[in-house]
C-alpha positions as CSV (number, residue, x, y, z in Angstrom):
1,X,72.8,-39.3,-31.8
2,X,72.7,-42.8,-30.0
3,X,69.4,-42.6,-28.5
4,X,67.9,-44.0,-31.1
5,X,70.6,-47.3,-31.6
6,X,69.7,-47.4,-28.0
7,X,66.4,-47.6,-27.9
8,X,66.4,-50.5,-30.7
9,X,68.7,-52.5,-28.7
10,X,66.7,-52.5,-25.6
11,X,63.5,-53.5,-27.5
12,X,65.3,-56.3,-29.2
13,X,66.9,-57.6,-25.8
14,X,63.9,-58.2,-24.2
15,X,62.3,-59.4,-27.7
16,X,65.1,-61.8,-28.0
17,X,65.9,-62.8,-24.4
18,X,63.5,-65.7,-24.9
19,X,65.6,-67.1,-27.7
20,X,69.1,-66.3,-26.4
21,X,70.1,-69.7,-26.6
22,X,69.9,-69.8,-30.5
23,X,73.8,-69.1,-31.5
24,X,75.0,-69.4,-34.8
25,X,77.8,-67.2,-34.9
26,X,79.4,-69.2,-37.9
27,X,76.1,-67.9,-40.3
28,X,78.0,-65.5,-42.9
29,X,76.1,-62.9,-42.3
30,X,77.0,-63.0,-38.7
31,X,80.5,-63.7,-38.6
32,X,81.1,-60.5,-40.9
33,X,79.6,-58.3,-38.0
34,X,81.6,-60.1,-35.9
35,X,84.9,-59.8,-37.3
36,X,84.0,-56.1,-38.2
37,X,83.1,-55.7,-34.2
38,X,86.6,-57.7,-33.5
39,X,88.8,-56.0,-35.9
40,X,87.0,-52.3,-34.0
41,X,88.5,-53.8,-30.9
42,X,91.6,-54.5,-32.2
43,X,91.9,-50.8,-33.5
44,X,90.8,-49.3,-29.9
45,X,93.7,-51.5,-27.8
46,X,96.0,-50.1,-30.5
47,X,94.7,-46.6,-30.2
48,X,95.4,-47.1,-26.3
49,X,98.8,-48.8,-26.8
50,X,100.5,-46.2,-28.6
51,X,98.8,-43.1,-27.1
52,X,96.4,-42.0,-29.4
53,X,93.5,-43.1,-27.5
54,X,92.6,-42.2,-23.8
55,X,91.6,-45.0,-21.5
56,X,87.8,-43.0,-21.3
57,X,87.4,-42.7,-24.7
58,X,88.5,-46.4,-25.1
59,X,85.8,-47.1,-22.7
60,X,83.3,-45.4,-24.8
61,X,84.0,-47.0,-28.3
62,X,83.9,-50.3,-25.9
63,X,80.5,-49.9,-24.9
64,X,79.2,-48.7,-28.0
65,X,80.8,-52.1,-30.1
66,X,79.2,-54.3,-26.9
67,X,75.9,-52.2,-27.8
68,X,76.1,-53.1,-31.5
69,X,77.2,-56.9,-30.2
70,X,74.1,-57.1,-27.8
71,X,71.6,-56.1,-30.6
72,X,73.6,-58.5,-33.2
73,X,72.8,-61.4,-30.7
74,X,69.0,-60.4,-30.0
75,X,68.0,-60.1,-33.7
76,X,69.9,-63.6,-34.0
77,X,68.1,-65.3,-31.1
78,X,64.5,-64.1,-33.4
79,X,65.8,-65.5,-36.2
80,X,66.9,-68.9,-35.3
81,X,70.9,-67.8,-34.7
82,X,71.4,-65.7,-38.3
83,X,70.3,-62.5,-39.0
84,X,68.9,-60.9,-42.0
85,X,70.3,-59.2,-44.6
86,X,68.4,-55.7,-43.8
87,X,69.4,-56.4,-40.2
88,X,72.9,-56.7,-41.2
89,X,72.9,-53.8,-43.1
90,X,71.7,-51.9,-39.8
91,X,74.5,-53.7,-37.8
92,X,77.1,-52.4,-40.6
93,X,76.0,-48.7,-40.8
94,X,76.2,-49.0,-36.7
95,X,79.5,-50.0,-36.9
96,X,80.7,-47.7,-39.5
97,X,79.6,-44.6,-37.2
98,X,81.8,-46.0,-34.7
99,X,84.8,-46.8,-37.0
100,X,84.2,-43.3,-38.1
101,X,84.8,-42.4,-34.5
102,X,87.9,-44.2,-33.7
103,X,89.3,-42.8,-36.6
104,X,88.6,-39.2,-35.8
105,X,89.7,-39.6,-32.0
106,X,92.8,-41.1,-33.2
107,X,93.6,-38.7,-35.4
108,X,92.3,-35.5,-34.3
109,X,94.3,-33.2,-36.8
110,X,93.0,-35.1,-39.4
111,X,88.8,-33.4,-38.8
């Protein structure tokens, strides 16, 4: 199912590691990935916290927001620190599979 979200991000790392000084993280567009990505995190130390989550599958989500984080950056770093509006509609569906996910793993009785 990832292989493809994983394939994008390592073509636009080494597109964008040229650029990776570009950081805008205040552009709009950005910052809502970003909270969305921080407000994920917040929801997997909770899931941990209070037993509903298992430190590996906390691990998991974790790498999977840092994946959707990594590619947020590169396509920033080719656009001069924002990204687009298609790319951040990308970004979003990304981080609504693994929302999706957190909820489910949480609350397994609820599939």
């Amino acid at each position: 199912m990832y292989k493809n979200v994983s394939a994008a991000i390592a073509a636009l790392l080494v597109s964008g590691a040229a650029h990776a000084g570009d950081w805008k993280q205040d552009h709009p567009r950005r910052a809502e990935v970003n909270s969305r990505l921080n407000n994920q995190n917040r929801r997997i130390h909770e899931g941990v916290e209070d037993g509903k989550l298992t430190k590996g599958q906390a691990k998991q989500l974790h790498q999977e927001d840092h994946a959707i984080r990594q590619q947020e950056r590169a396509m920033a770093a080719q656009h001069g620190g924002h990204i687009t509006k298609p790319e951040q509609r990308q970004l979003n569906q990304e981080e609504n599979q693994v929302s999706r996910q957190i909820y489910d793993e949480k609350h397994p009785a609820a599939k």
